[in-house]
C-alpha positions as CSV (number, residue, x, y, z in Angstrom):
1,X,-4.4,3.7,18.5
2,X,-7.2,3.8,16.2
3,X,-6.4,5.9,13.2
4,X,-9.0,8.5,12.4
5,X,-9.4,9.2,8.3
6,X,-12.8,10.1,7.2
7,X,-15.7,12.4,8.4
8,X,-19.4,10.2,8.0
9,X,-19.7,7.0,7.9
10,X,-21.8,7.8,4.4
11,X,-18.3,9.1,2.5
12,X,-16.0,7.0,1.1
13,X,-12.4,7.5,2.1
14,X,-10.1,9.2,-0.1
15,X,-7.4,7.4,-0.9
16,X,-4.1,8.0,-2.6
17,X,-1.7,5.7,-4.7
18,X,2.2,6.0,-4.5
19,X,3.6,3.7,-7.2
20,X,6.8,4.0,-9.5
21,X,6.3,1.2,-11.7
22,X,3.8,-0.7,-14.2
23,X,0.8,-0.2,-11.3
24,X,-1.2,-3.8,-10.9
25,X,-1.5,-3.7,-7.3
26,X,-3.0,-0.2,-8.3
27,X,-5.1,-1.5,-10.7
28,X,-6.5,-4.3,-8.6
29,X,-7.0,-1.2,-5.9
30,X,-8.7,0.7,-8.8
31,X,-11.0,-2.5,-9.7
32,X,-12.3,-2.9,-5.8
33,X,-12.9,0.6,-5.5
34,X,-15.0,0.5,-9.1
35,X,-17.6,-1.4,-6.8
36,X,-20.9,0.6,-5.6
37,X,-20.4,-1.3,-2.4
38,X,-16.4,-0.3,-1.8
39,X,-16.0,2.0,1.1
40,X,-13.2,4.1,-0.6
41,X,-12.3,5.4,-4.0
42,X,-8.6,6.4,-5.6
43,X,-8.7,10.0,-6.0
44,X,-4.7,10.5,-7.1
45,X,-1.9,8.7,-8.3
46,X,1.6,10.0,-7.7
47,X,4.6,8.9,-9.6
48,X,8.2,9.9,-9.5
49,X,8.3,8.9,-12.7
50,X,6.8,10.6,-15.4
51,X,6.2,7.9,-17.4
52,X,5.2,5.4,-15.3
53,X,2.5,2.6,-16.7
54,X,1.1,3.4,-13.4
55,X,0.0,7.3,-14.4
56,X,-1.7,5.7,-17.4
57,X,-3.7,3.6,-15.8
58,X,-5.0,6.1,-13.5
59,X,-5.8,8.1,-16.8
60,X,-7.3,5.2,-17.9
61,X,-9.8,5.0,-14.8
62,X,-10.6,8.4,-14.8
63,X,-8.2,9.6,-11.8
64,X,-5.9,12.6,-11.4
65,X,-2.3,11.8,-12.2
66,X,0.8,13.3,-11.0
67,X,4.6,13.3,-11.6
68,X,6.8,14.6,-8.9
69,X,10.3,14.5,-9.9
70,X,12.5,14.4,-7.4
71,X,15.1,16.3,-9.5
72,X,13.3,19.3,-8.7
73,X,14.0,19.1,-5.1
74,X,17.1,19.6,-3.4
75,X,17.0,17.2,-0.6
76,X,14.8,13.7,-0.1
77,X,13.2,15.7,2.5
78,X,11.9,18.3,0.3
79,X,10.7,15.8,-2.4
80,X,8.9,14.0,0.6
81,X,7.4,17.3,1.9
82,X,6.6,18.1,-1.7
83,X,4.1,14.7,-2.0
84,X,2.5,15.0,2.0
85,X,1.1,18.3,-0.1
86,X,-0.1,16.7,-3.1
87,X,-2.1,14.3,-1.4
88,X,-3.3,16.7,1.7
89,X,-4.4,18.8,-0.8
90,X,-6.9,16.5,-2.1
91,X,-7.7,15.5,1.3
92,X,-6.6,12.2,1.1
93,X,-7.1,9.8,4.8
94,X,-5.2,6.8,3.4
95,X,-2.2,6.2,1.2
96,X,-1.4,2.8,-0.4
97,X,2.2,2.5,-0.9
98,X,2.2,0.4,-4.4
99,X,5.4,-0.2,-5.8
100,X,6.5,3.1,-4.8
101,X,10.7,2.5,-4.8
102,X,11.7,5.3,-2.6
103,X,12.7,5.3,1.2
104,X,10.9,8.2,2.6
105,X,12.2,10.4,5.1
106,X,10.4,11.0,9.1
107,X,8.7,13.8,7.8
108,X,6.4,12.1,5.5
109,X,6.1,8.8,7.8
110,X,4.8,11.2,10.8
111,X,2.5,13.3,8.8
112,X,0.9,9.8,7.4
113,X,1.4,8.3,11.0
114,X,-1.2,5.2,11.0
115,X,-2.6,6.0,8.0
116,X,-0.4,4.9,5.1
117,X,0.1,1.0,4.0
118,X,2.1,-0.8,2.1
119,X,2.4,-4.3,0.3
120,X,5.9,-6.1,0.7
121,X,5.9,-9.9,-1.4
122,X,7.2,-11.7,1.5
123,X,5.5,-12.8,5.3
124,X,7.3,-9.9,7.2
125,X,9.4,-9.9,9.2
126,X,11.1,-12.1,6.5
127,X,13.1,-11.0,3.8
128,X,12.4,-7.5,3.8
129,X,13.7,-5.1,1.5
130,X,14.3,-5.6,-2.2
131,X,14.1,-8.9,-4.3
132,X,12.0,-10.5,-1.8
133,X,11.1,-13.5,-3.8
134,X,14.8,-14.1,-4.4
135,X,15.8,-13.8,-0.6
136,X,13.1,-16.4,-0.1
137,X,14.0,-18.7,-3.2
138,X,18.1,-18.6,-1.5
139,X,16.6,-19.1,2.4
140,X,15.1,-22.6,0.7
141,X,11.9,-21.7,2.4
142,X,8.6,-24.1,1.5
143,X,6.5,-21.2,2.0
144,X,6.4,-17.5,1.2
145,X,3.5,-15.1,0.6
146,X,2.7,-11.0,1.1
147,X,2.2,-8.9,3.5
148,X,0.1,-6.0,3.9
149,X,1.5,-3.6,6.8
150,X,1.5,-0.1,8.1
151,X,4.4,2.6,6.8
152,X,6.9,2.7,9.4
153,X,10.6,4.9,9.3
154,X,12.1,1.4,9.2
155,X,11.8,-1.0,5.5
156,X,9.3,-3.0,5.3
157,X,9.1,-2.6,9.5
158,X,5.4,-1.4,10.3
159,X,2.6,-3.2,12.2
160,X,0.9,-6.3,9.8
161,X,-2.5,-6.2,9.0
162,X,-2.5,-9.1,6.3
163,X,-0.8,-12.0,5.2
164,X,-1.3,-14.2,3.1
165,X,1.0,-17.3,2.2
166,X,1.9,-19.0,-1.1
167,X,3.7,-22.0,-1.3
168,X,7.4,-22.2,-2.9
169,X,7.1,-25.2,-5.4
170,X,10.2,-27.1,-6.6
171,X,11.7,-26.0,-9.6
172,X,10.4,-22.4,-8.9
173,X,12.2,-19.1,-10.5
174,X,12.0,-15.9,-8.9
175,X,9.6,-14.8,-11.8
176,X,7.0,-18.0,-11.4
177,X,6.7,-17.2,-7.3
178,X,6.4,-13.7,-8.4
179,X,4.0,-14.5,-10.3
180,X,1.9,-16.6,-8.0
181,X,2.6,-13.8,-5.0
182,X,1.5,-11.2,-7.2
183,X,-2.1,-12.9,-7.6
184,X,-2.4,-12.9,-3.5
185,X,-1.2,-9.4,-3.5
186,X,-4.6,-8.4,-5.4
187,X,-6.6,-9.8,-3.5
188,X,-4.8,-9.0,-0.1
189,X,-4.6,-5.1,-0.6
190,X,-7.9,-4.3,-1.4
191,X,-9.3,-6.4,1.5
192,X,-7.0,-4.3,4.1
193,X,-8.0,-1.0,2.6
194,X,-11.6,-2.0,3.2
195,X,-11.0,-2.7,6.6
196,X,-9.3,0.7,6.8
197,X,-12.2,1.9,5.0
198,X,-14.9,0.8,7.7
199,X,-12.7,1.6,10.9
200,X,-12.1,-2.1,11.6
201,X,-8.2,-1.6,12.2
202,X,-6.6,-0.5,15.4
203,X,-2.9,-0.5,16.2
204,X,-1.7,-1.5,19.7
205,X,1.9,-1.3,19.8
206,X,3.4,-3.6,17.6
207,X,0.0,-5.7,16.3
208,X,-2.7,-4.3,14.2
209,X,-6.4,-5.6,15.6
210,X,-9.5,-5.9,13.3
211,X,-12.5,-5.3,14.8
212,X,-15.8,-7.2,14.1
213,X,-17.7,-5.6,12.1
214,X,-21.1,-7.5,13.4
215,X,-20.1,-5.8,17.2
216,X,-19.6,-2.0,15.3
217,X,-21.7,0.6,17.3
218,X,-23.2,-2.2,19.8
């Protein structure tokens, strides 16, 4: 399928930002879409944590902020429901999953159903899941990377879009590959949210084709 998320090809996609933590793959998002040429702009960030580094930096930018606790909810379903409004409200078409350290439920997966991403430092299907870098650093692989991929009900499960790898150098700690992933991750996620941006993604069944954008409305 071919996820549908904007209205003319003159507006920029609406995008929202789910992050929990200190927000640089945000802030690299927020850098790309500072560009006159960017086909999308952030226009919320959602926390569930009300002081999140990530909120501020949205501040910083100019964006709308918001803190949903999930303490207010009485269920994971409810808190889930609770953010699918926040960002329909604002009539968000994509969602970039940054840092975000919650499992959501089916109810927020379907309502964002091929049009929600998220950035995993590992090349999925590898070492999904938390403390990727260290899986990789106990697997003794030579190479690692990130991956950019579509939200699926399943961790870290969803169709790939992006990869890119990063060597695993001798003597590395999980910080220093961390480090050096993190700097791929910058530029990775932006690029796919562009592609998202012009309509160049379409998902058959398991694999995520990008369309040429020389061939677009031959």
């Amino acid at each position: 399928m071919s996820p549908t998320h904007r209205g003319p090809s003159s507006e920029r996609l609406a995008v929202g930002v789910l992050a929990s933590g200190r927000g640089s793959n945000l802030q690299a998002l927020l850098d790309a879409c500072a560009a006159p040429d960017f086909p999308a702009r952030v226009v919320v960030v959602i926390s569930d944590r009300e002081h999140a580094p990530a909120l501020e930096r949205a501040r910083a930018a100019g964006v709308e902020a918001v803190w949903v606790s999930p303490k207010d909810f009485v269920s994971r379903e409810s808190f889930d429901l609770a953010l699918v409004h926040e960002l329909e409200k604002r009539q968000v078409g994509l969602v970039c999953h940054a840092g975000f350290m919650r499992i959501l439920s089916a109810a927020y997966v379907q309502a964002f159903a091929g049009r929600a991403l998220n950035i995993h430092p590992s090349l999925l299907p590898a070492f999904p899941g938390l403390h990727a870098q260290r899986q990789a650093l106990e697997h003794g692989v030579s190479v690692s990377g990130t991956t950019v991929h579509f939200l699926e009900e399943g961790v870290d499960t969803g169709p790939i879009v992006l990869q890119a790898a990063v060597p695993v150098l001798p003597g590395d700690t999980e910080e220093t590959l961390a480090a050096r992933i993190l700097v791929e991750e910058h530029r990775l996620y932006p690029a796919a949210v562009r592609l998202f941006a012009e309509n160049r993604l379409e998902i058959v069944g398991r694999r995520v084709l990008i369309k040429d954008s020389s061939k677009e409305g031959r």
